[in-house]
GULUMKOL-630269 format. One line per 4 residues: number of its first residue (from 1); for each residue x, y, z of C-alpha. Coordinates in Angstrom, 1 decimal. Layout:
NUM	X Y Z  ... .
//
This chain:
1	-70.5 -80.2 -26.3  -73.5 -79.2 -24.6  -74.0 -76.3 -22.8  -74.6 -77.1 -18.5 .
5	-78.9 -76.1 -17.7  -77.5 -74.1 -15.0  -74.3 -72.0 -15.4  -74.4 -70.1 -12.0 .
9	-75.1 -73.7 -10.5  -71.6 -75.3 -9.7  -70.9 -79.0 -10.5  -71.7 -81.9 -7.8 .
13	-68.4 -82.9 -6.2  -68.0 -85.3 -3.7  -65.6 -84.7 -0.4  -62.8 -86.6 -0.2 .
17	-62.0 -87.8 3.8  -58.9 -86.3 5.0  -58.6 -89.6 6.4  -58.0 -91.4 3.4 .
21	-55.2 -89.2 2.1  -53.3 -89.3 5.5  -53.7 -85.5 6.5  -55.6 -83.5 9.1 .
25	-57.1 -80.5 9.1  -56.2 -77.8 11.6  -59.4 -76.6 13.5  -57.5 -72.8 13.7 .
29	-56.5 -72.1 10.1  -57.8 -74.8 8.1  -53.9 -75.8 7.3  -53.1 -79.1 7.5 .
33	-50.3 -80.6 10.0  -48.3 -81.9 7.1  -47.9 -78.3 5.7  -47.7 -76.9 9.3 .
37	-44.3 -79.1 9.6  -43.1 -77.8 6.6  -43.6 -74.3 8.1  -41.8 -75.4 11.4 .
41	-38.6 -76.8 9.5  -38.4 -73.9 7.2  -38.7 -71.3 10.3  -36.4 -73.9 12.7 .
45	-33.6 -73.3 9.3  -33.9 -69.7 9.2  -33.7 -69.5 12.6  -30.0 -71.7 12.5 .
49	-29.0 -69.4 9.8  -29.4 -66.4 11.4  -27.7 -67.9 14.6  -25.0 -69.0 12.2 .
53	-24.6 -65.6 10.9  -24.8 -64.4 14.3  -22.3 -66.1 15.8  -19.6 -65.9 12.8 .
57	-19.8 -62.1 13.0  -19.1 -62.0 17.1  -16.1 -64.6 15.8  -14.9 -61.9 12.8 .
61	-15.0 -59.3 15.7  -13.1 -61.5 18.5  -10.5 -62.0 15.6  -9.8 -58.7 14.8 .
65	-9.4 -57.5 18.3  -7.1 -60.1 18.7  -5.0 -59.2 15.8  -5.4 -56.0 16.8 .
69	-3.5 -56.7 20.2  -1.4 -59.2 18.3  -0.4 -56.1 16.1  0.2 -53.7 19.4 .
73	2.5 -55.9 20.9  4.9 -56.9 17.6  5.3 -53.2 17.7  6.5 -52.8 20.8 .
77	8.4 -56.1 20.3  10.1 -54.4 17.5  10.9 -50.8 19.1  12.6 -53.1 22.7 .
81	14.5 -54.8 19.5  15.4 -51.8 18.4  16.4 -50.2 21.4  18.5 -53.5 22.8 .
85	20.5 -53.3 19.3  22.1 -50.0 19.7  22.5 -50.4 23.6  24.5 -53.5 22.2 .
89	26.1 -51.5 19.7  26.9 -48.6 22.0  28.4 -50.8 24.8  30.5 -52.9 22.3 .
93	32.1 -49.6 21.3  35.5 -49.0 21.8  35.3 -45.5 22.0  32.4 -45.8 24.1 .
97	34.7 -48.0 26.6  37.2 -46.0 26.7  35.2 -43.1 27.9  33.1 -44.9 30.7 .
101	36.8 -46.4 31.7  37.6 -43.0 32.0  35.0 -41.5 33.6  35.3 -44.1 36.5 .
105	38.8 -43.3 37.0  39.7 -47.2 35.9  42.6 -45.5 34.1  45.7 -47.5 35.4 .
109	43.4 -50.3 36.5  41.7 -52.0 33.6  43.9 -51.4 29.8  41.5 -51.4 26.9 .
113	42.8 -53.3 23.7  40.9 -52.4 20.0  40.9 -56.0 18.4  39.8 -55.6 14.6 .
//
């Protein structure tokens, strides 16, 4: 091997058309349009995923306010349950009968019967 005459001198090459490879150059940055697309779809994804993740966090909140109220009104569901069963119980009572009967002065009028 043979040492170059002139090492600060760099080597001869000759330009290669950007025509006969298919690609442009852009006048602003020197990028080419081929890579400038690729920069458009990768920023057009990230874009979609932060919409995606965007949107599915305004859904996860919608949800839990909705099980919240969900939650709110089984409760109260429960306790009107609650209530209803010993109202039933207490106006299915014999005892209990026989008192109101009494207190309405149905005494000769209506004749209450225990059945077991």
């Amino acid at each position: 091997m043979s040492r170059p005459s002139h090492p600060s001198r760099p080597a001869l090459v000759t330009p290669v058309s950007p025509v006969l490879h298919g690609a442009s150059a852009n006048a602003a940055g020197g990028l080419e349009i081929r890579f400038l697309w690729r920069y458009v779809a990768v920023a057009a994804l990230m874009a979609a995923c932060a919409l995606l993740s965007a949107w599915s966090r305004v859904d996860l909140v919608e949800t839990a306010v909705a099980l919240d109220q969900t939650r709110a009104r089984f409760a109260e569901a429960t306790a009107e349950q609650e209530r209803l069963q010993l109202e039933l119980a207490t106006l299915t009572d014999p005892h209990h009968l026989r008192t109101a009967s009494n207190a309405l002065a149905f005494e000769g009028a209506v004749h209450v019967v225990d059945v077991p």
